[in-house]
C-alpha positions in Angstrom: -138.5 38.3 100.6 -135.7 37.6 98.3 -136.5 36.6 94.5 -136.1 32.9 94.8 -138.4 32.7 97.8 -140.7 34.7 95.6 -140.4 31.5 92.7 -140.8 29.1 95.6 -144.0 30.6 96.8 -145.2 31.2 93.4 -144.3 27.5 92.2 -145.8 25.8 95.2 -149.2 27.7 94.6 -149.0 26.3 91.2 -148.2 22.8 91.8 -150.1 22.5 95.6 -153.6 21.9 93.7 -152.0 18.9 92.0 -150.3 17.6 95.0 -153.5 15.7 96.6 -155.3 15.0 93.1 -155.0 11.1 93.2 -156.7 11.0 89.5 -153.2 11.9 87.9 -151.9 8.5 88.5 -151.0 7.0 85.4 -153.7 4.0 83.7 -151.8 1.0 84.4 -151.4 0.2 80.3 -151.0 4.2 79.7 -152.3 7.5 79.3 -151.3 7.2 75.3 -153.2 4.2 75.1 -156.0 5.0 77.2 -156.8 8.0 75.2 -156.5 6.7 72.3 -158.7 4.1 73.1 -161.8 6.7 74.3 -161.3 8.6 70.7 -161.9 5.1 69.4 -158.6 5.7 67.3 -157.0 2.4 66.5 -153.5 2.6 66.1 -153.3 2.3 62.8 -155.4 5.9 62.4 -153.0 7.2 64.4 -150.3 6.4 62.9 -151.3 7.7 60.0 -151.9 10.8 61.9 -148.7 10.9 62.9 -146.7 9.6 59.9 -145.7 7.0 61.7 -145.9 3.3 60.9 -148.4 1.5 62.9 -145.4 -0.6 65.0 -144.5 3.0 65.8 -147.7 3.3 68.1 -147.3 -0.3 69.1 -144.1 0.6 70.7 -144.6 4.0 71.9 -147.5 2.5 73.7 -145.3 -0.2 75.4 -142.2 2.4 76.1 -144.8 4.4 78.1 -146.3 1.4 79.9 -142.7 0.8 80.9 -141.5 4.3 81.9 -139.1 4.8 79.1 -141.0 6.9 76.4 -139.4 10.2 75.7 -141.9 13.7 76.7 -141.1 14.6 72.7 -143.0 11.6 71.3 -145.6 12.1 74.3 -146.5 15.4 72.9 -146.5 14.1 69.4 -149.0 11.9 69.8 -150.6 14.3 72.3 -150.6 16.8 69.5 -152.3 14.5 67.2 -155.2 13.6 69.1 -156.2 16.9 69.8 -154.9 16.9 73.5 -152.0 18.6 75.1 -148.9 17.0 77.3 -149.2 18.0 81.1 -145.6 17.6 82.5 -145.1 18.2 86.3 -142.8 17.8 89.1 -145.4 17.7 92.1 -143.4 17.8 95.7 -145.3 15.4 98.1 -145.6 18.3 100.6 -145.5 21.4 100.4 -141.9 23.2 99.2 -141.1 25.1 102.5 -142.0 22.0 104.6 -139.4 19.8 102.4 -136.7 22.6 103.0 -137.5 22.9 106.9 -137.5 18.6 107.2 -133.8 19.1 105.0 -132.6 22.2 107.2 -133.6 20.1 110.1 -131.6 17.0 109.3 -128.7 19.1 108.5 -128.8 21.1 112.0 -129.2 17.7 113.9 -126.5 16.0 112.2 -123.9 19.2 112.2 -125.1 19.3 116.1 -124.7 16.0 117.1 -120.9 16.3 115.5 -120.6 19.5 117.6 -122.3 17.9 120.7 -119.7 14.8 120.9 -116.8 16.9 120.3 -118.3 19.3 123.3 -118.9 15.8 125.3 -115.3 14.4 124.7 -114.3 17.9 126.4 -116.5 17.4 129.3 -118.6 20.7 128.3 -121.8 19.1 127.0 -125.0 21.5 126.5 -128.1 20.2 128.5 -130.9 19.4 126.4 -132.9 22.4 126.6 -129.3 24.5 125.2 -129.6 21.6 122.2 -132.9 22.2 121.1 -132.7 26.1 121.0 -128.9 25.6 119.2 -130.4 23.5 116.8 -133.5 26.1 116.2 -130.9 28.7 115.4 -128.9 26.6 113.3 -132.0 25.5 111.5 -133.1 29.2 111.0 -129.5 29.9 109.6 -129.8 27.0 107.3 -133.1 28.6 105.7 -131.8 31.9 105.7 -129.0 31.2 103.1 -129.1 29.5 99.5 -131.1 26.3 100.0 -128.7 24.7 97.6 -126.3 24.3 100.9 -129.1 22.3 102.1 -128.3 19.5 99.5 -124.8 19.3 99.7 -124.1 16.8 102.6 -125.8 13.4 102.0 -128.6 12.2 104.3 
């Protein structure tokens, strides 16, 4: 196993407990808010905690609520109610599966290129030569860099 299968396995067995744990959705007004709210911190305190003018707060709360907050001012605020920033990328399904479904769509597209150009010169494969073609082709596809997976568009 080469080195960046290695990471793959090693990232997937840290982000695969997350994947399923529907408690990381986000409170619909915010996690900043929310948690301020359960220390009972107004924003006012907090901002003071901070350094921050309260209106700081105000807004940082609404730029979360709409998606636009920055991960530095998450972690400040983070930082000064005693909690820490959790920041992860968590693949629906499992990293191997999401390569095999991408070195899939790339074989079946490359083959069905290959197939009608085969057809026009009246030397199509049946479909039982198809499906083991596009197994080898798939298996070459994971064999290589994944990033050649990526480069064609769906």
């Amino acid at each position: 196993m080469d080195m960046k299968a290695l990471g793959r396995k090693h990232l997937e067995r840290r982000v695969a407990p997350l994947r399923n744990e529907i408690n990381l959705t986000r409170p619909q007004r915010g996690w900043l808010r929310a948690m301020r709210e359960a220390l009972g911190l107004t924003t006012r305190q907090l901002a003071q905690r901070m350094g921050n003018a309260q209106s700081v707060i105000v807004d940082m709360e609404k730029s979360e609520a709409a998606d636009t907050i920055s991960l530095a001012k998450l972690r400040q605020a983070a930082e000064a109610m005693d909690c820490v920033l959790v920041y992860a990328l968590v693949p629906k399904r499992p990293i191997d599966d999401i390569l095999r479904a991408r070195a899939t769509e790339v074989a079946t597209r490359k083959l069905a290129r290959i197939s009608h150009t085969m057809a026009l010169e009246d030397q199509s494969l049946d479909r039982s030569d198809q499906e083991q073609e596009r197994e080898r082709l798939i298996e070459e596809l994971l064999r290589g860099s994944p990033a050649r997976l990526w480069d064609e568009q769906p």
